[in-house]
Each structure stands twice: as C-alpha cells, then as structure tokens.
N, C-alpha and C positions, 0 to 999 in steps of 0.2 A: 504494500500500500504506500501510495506516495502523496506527500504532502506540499502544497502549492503556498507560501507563504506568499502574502501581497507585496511584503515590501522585496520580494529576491528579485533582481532583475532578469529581464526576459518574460515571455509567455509561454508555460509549457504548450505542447501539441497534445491536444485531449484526445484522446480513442475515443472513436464513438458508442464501443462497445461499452465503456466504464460509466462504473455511475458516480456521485459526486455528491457528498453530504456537506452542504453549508451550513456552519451555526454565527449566531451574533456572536463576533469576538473571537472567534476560530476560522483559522484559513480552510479552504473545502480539501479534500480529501479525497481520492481517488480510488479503486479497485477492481481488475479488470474479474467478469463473468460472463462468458460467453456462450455459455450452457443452455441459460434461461431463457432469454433472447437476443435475437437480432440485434434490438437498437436500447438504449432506455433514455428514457426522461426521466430526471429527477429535481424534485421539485423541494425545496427548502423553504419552511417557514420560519418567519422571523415575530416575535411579538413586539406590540408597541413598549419600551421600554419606562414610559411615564404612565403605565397603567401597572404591569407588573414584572414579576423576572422573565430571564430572556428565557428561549427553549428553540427546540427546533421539530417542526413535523416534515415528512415528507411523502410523495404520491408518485407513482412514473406514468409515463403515456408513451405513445408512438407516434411518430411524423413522419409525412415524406420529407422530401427537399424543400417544397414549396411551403409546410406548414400546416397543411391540409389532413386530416385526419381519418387514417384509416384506408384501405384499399389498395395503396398503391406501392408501389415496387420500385424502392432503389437499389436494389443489386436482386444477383439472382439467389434466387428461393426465399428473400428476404421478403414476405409480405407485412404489411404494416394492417394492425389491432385496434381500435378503441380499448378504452379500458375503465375500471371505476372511476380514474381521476377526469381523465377527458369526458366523458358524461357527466359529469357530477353540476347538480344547479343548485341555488338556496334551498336548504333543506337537509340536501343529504347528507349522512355522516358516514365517512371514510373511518377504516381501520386496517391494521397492517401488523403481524408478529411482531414482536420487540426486537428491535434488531436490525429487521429486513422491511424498511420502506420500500422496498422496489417489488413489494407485492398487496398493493393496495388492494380490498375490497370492500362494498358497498352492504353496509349494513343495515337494520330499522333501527334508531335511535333508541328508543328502551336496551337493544343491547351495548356491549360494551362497547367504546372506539374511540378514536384520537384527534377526531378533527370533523369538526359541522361545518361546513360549508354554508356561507353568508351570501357568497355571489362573486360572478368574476366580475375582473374588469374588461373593461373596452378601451385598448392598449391604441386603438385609431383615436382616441379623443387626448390623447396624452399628446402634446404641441411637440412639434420637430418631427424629425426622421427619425428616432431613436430604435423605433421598435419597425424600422423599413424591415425589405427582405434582403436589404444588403449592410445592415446596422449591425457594429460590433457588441458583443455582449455588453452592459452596461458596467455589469459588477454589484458585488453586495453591498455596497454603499447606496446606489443609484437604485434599488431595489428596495432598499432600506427605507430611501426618500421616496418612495413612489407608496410603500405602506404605511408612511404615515400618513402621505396626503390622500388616500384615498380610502384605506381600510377603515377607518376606526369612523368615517360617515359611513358607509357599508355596511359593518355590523349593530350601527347605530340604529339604522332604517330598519336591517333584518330584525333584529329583538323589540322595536319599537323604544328606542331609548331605556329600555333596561336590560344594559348588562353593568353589573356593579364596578364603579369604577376601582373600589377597594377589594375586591372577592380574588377569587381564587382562580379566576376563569381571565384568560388574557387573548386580546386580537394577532390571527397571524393573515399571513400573505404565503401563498407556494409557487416557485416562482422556477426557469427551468435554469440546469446546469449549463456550462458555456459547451458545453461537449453537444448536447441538445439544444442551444439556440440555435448555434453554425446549422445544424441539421433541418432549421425554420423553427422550432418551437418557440411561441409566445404565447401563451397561453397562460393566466394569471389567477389566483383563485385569494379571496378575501375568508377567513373562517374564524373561528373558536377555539381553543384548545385546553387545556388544563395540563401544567407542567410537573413533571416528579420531579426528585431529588437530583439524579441525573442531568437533569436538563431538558433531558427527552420528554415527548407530548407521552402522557399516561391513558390509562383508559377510563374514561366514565358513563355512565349509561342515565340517560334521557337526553331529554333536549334542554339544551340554557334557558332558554328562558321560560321551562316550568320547572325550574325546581330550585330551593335557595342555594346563595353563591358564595354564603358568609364562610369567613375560616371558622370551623370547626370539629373537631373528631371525636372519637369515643370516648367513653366512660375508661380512665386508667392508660390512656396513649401519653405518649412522653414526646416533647418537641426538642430536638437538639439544639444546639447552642451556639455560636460563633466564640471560640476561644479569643480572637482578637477582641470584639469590641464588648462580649456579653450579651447578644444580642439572640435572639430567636432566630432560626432559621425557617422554622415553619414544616418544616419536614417529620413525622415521626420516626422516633430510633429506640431502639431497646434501652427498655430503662436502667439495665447494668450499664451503658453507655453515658458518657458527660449530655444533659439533659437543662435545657431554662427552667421548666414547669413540667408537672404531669396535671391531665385532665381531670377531672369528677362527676364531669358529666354536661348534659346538652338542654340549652333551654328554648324552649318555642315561643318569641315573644307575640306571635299571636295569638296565643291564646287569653294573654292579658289587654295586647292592645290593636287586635287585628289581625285576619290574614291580607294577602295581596290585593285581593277581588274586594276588601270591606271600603278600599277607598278612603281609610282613615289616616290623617294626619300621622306626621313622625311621632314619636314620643321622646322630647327632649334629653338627655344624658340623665336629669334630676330624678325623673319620673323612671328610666332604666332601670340608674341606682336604688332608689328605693325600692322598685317590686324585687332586685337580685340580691338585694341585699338581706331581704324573706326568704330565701332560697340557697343562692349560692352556699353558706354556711353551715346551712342544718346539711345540705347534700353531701358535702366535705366530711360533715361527720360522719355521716351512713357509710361513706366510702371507705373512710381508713379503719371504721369499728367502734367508734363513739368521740365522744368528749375529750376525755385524759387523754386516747391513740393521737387525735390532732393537735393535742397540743404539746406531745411526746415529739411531735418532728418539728416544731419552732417554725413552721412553716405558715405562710400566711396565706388567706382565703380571697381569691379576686376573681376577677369575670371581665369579658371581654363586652362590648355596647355597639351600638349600631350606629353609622353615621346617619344624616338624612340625603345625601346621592345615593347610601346601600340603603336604606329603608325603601326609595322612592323607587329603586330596580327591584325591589322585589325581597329581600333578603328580608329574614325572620328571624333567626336561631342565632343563639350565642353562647360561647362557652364558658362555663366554672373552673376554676384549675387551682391547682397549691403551686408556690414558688416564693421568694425571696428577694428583696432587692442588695443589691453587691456596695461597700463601702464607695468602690472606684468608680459607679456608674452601673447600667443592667444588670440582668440577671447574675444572682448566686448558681454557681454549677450545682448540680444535683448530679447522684450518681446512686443509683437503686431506687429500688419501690415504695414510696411513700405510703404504700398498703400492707404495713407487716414484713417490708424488706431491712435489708441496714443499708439506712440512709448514708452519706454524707454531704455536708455541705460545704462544698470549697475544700476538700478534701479530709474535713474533721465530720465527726458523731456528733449528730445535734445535740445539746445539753439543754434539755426543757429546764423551763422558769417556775419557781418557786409555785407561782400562781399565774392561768390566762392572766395577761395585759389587757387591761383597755383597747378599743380597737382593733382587736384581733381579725376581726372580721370586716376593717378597713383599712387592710393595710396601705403603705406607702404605693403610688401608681410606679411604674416601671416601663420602660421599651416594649414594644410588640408588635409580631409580624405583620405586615399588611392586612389591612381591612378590621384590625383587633387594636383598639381604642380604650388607654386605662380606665380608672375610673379616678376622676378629679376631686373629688371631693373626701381621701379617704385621710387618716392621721397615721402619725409617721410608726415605724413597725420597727416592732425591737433590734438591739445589736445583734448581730448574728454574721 
C-alpha cells in the first residue's frame, strides 16, 4: 500500500484499478485489487468540521471515459455496472463491511449502515470548468470547500432543519478518487453519518431525523478521557481503562416537558436542572447499591442538559453519570467500576469523607463532549 503525501512533490500515476481512501487530515492511500473489479470508484466523505469530529465514509461506482454510467466498454471484457452508490437519491442508506468500502450496499434504514444519503449535487451549477470532462482533479481541499458550501444546506432541507447541530450525527460529502475522476467520475453525494472511535463512519439503524441525536449511552458505559487536556473523548472504553465519567443511566426529557411532535417550547437549563436534579441522584444510588456505596467513591453526581438548537432538532434524552473535576482543569481519571469495582482516582483509592458534603448532588460543572452541557448552577465539590 502506498501513501500519496500532499506536500511530496510530483503527482503519483494512479492505476485505475486501485482504490483510494481519503480522510480529513490524512493523505489518501492506495491498494491495488484486481480480482473484484475492472474499475473502482471511491468515494471519501468528509464531515463538516464546525459541526463535529472528522471521519471518513466511502461508496465505489463504475464509469466509462465519458462519465456516463453503466453499459459501456473501455477495454475489452471490461463492462461497466451501476451500483448502490450511483443509484443512490435522498433517502437511501448505504452500508458496507468494516473495512471494505468498495463494497457498498443498499439497505432499509431500520437496519444497520453508515451513511443516509441527503442528495447529490449538481457539479454543472458549480461556476468554472472545474468539474469539465477535461478538468484536473480538484483535490481534498477543493472538495472540502465544495462540502461546506453546499452540504450542510443539503442536509438542512433533507431533515427539515433538524439535525442537531451539537449531536452525534455529522454532515458528509462522497466524492470520487483522482484514479476515478481521470476515468470521468463526478458524481457527488451530500449525506449523514455517525462516526466511531476510529474515525470511520459506524453503523446505526433508523433514519436521523426520527430518532434522538443527543450524546448518550447506557446505564454503567464508561467514556475515555484525553490524557492531554482531561477532556472527554466521547467514545466508550472498558472501565478497567483511564475513563472521565461512567454513566447511571438515560433520561427522557419528554416525558416531563415534551416529545418532538408536542411543539413545546425548550425548557430552559433552570427548569432541566431542577427536574434532574429529582432524578439524577436517587439513580446514582440504585446504581452503585445505595447511599454509603456512592458516597464510598467521593464521586460526584451530574447530568448532561439540552441546548435549545438540540431541543429544536428534535433531541430529548440526556445523561446521568459519576465523575470528578481535576485540580488542573477537566476530568479526574477514573480507572474501574464505580459499581463495586476498585476505583481509582488519578491513580489513588478514593478515601470517602467522614460524612456526605453538602452539594453532593451538585457538584462543580466540568468539560464535556459535544452536545453534553454542565450544569451551571451546581456548588463546588470536595478535594479529591
């Protein structure tokens, strides 16, 4: 496998056989397979960066020379395919093995997959000759720019103005390899995705915009931590693993102040805080085994709140979790199970306090991943 660095000078000569994984921030990548098919398209999504982290999805297709799709014949026994990604309109959702984008198919939306399709573009309204049939690849910059300016109204129109700009669900663009432009490919796709740890687009099952988009995960998932800054990554990891917070559970703030469909007002941070603050705590204690258990890990009791752009897309659900705030800034490392495991914190055994503290159950707010909003109004939370 051979790697195309932007800044090396020269342009390598792409095979047309090879396919070609673009990600933001990474140069594309190469690897020759000639087994599978003739030709391939590959297609690299980029997410908008001021919405959420980068990732990358991708789709292949078939072209003639011309760019035309399907039927025709550049070399011999080479006959050229449609496929899920070249059919694909608003609506559909693409999915593909982990691993192996260059075998796209077309699934129903309830099941699992990696990418909703918002809508292509129309690469002849784009001004200049860029995207001519004798226009040099643009590059992933020029790509880049062409999904900001186009995708994020795209997906805006497809969802009707909600998808949460804080959620967990980010805009991409699939766009084709220089090995398949040369070949005519221009073909552009505007979509949805949801990004793992990896980078890579993950799998989730329905469609965005019926179902909430808020961070949140199960009862007892542990979210790893950024060793540099303290910070959440958002990701779940094995709670024997360095950890920000572990969860306690999932709240539906519709059921106090609304679903989607009730058309009711946001409910202000204040009005949050007080119905989770009925909740969040008593949950915390079910979880680790009572009383004395939670307050045996010096660990403090918080919840994550809804903005009103995530209220107004649609988002409902918010999470309770234990975690600590760090002398220097964010999260204290945790490391084991706050449910009956051995703690530590910042690599000591928590040493519970004579008696709860005041405020235990508001503690100091702290950093948190995208779309998860402290809570402002809590009082400050013992040494630890």
């Amino acid at each position: 496998m051979n790697a195309h660095h932007p800044e090396s000078s020269g342009t390598p000569t792409p095979d047309p056989d090879e396919w070609t994984e673009v990600s933001q921030g990474s140069p594309p990548q190469q690897q020759s397979d000639r087994r599978r098919n003739p030709v391939f398209v590959v297609l690299a999504a980029i997410v908008v960066g001021a919405l959420v982290m980068g990732g990358v999805a991708w789709a292949t297709g078939l072209f003639d020379d011309s760019g035309s799709v399907g039927g025709s014949d550049i070399g011999e026994g080479e006959r050229l395919v449609q496929n899920a990604f070249t059919r694909s309109v608003a609506g559909d959702c693409l999915d593909w093995p982990a691993g192996n984008p260059g075998q796209p198919t077309a699934v129903e939306c309830a099941q699992k997959h990696r990418f909703e399709v918002a809508g292509g573009i129309d690469t002849s309204l784009i001004p200049g000759v860029e995207f001519g049939e004798d226009a040099l690849w643009p590059g992933p910059e020029r790509f880049a720019a062409i999904r900001d300016e186009q995708c994020p109204v795209a997906v805006d129109q497809y969802l009707e103005g909600r998808l949460d700009p804080q959620g967990r669900f980010s805009v991409g663009m699939m766009y084709p390899s220089q090995a398949q432009w040369d070949k005519g490919a221009r073909q552009l796709r505007c979509g949805i995705q949801e990004n793992g740890a990896d980078g890579q687009p993950a799998q989730f099952s329905g469609r965005v915009a019926d179902q909430n988009q808020s961070y949140v995960w199960p009862e007892g998932t542990c979210i790893g931590i950024d060793p540099e800054n303290r910070t959440p990554t958002g990701f779940p990891v094995n709670c024997a693993e360095p950890h920000a917070f572990q969860t306690t559970g999932i709240v539906d703030l519709a059921i106090r102040f609304g679903d989607r469909m009730s058309n009711k007002p946001w409910p202000a941070t204040g009005a949050q805080n007080s119905y989770l603050s009925s909740i969040c705590p008593k949950q915390a204690e079910r979880f680790v085994g009572g009383a004395p258990a939670l307050d045996a890990t010096t660990l403090n009791v918080q919840w994550s709140v809804l903005s009103e752009p995530s209220w107004l897309a649609g988002s409902r659900k918010v999470v309770c979790y234990l975690g600590l705030p760090d002398k220097r800034g964010g999260f204290a490392t945790l490391v084991g199970d706050a449910k009956g495991g051995a703690l530590l914190i910042n690599g000591k055994a928590p040493v519970p306090p004579p008696a709860a503290p005041p405020g235990r159950a508001l503690p100091t707010p702290v950093p948190l991943p995208p779309g998860i909003a402290p809570n402002p109004d809590e009082a400050p939370a013992p040494a630890g």
